[in-house]
C-alpha positions in Angstrom: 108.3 77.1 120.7 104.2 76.4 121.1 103.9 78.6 124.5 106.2 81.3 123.2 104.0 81.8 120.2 101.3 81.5 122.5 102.6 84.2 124.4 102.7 86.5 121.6 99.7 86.1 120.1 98.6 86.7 123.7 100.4 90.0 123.6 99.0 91.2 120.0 95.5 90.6 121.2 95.5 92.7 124.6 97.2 95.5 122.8 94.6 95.6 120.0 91.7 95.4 123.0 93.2 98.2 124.6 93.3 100.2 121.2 90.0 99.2 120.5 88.5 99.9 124.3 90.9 103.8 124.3 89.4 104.4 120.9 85.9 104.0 121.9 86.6 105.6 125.4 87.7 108.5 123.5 85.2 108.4 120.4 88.0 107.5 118.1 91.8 108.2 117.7 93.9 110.8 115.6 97.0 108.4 115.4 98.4 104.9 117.1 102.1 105.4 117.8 104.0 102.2 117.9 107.3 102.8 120.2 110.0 100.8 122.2 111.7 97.6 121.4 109.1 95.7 120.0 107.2 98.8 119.1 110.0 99.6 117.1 111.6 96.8 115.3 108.6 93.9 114.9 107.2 94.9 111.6 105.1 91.2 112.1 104.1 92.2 115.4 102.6 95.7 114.2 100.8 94.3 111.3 99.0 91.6 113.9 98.3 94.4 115.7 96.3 96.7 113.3 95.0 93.8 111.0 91.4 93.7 111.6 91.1 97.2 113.0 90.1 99.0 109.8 86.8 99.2 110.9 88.0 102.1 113.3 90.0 103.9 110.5 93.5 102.5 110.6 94.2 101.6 106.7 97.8 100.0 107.2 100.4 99.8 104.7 102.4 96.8 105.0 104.9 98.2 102.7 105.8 100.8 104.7 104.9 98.4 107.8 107.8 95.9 106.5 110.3 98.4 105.4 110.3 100.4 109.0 112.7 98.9 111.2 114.3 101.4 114.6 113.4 104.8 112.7 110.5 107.6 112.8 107.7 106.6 109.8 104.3 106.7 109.0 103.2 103.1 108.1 99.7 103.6 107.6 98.0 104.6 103.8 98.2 108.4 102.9 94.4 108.7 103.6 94.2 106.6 106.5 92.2 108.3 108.6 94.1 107.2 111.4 97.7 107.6 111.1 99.9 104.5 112.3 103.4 105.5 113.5 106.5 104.0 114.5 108.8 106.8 117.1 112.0 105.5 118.6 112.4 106.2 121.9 116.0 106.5 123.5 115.5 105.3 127.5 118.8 106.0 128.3 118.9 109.1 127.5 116.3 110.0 129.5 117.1 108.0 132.4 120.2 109.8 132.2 118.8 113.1 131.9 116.7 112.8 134.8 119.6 111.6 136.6 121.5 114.3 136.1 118.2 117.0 137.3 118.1 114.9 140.3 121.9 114.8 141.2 121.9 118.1 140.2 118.5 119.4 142.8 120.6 117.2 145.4 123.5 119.4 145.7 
């Protein structure tokens, strides 16, 4: 579909222009952490992402890029200056954790 792709090539390029605008806000980066559904499991979607962005240390490794899928890595190059990671998140949990503070303050 020509507007979905659209779409997500719309969504690759404000997330690299707000890593690019943070990192020079901040006068660089230690580390881009990749996290959530897409965050997570689009290998394609990260690589978009950091291609083109070497020029502010992120050496990517699109081997370890393409082999993380829903798990805790390090997908950038051992001596990337910036490290690229991918860190599973578990909403539920904490929706439910906070929950269970709140219904537990309540009482």
């Amino acid at each position: 579909n020509e507007r979905a792709n659209l779409g997500l090539k719309m969504y690759h390029y404000r997330i690299k222009k707000y890593i690019g605008a943070y990192m020079a806000a901040m006068g660089g980066a230690d580390a881009i952490v990749f996290t959530g559904g897409i965050g997570e499991n689009a290998p394609d979607s990260r690589e978009e992402i950091c291609r083109g962005l070497e020029f502010a240390g992120i050496d990517f490794d699109l081997d370890k890029n393409a082999a993380t899928r829903g798990k805790e890595a390090i997908i950038s190059k051992d001596n990337s200056p910036v490290k690229v990671m991918v860190i599973p998140t578990n909403e539920e949990l904490v929706i439910a954790e906070d929950t269970a503070r709140i219904i537990k303050e309540i009482k």
